[in-house]
N, C-alpha and C positions, 0 to 999 in steps of 0.2 A: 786201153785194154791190151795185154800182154798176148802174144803171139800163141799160146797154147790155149786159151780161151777164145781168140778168136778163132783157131781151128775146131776146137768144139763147137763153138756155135756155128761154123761153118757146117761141120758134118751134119747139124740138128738140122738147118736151114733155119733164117730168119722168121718166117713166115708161119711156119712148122712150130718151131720153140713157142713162141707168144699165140697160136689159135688152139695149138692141142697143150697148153700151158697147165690146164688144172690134172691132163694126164698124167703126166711126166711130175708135176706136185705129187700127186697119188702113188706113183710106182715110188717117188723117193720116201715118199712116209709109208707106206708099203713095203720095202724094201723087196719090190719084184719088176721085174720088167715086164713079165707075161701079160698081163693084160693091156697094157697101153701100145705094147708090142702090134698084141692082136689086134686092137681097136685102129691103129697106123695103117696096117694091111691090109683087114677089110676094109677100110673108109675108104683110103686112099690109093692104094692096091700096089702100094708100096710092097718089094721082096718082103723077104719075113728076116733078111740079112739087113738091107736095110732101113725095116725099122727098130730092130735089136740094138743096132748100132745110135739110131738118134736117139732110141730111149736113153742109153746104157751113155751117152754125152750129154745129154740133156740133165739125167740126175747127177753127174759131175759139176756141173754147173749151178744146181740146185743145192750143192751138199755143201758148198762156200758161199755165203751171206753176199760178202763182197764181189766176190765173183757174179754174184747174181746182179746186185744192182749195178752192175759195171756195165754190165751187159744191157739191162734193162737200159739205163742211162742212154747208152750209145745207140739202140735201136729207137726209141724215143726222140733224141736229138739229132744225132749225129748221121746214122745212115743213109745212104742216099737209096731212092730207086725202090720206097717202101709205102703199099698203098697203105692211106690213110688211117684207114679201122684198127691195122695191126700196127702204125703208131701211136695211137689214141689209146691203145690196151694197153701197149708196153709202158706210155706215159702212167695210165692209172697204177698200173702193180708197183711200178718202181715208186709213186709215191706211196704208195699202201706201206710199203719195205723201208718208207726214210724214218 
C-alpha cells in the first residue's frame, strides 16, 4: 500500500472505513457526501469537519478499484491492533471485489 493511500485511510480510520463502508459506497455512487457526512456526525458525533473529511477520503479510495482492494487486503491480513468483526468484514468485501 503506497504512502498516500495509507494516509487516506488513515484520515478515514480503519474501523470507520470498513463499519460505515456501505456509507461511503452510497456517497461515491451518489456522488455527495451530505448524507454519509451527516449520518458520521450524528451517530458518532464526530465534527461535521471531520466527518467531511473521512467521507471526502473514503470516496477517494472507493473511486480506484485497486486502491480499494489494496486496502481491503491489508486490513484483512495485514493490520495489526484490529477487532475481529471489522477483519472479518473487510475479509468478506475484498473477496466480494476479487
Amino acid at each position: 500500500m503506497d504512502d498516500t493511500l495509507e494516509r487516506f485511510l488513515s484520515s478515514v480510520g480503519i474501523t470507520c472505513f470498513i463499519r460505515d463502508f456501505e456509507w461511503f459506497l452510497e456517497a461515491e455512487r451518489s456522488d455527495s457526501n451530505v448524507a454519509a457526512a451527516n449520518f458520521l456526525h450524528k451517530t458518532y458525533g464526530y465534527t461535521v469537519t471531520a466527518s467531511q473529511t473521512r467521507v471526502s477520503k473514503a470516496r477517494k479510495i472507493l473511486a480506484n478499484k485497486m486502491a480499494l482492494c489494496s486496502c481491503l487486503e491489508y486490513i484483512s491480513c495485514k493490520a495489526g491492533r484490529i477487532p475481529s468483526n471489522i477483519r472479518e468484514k473487510a475479509q468478506k468485501l475484498w473477496e466480494d471485489r476479487q
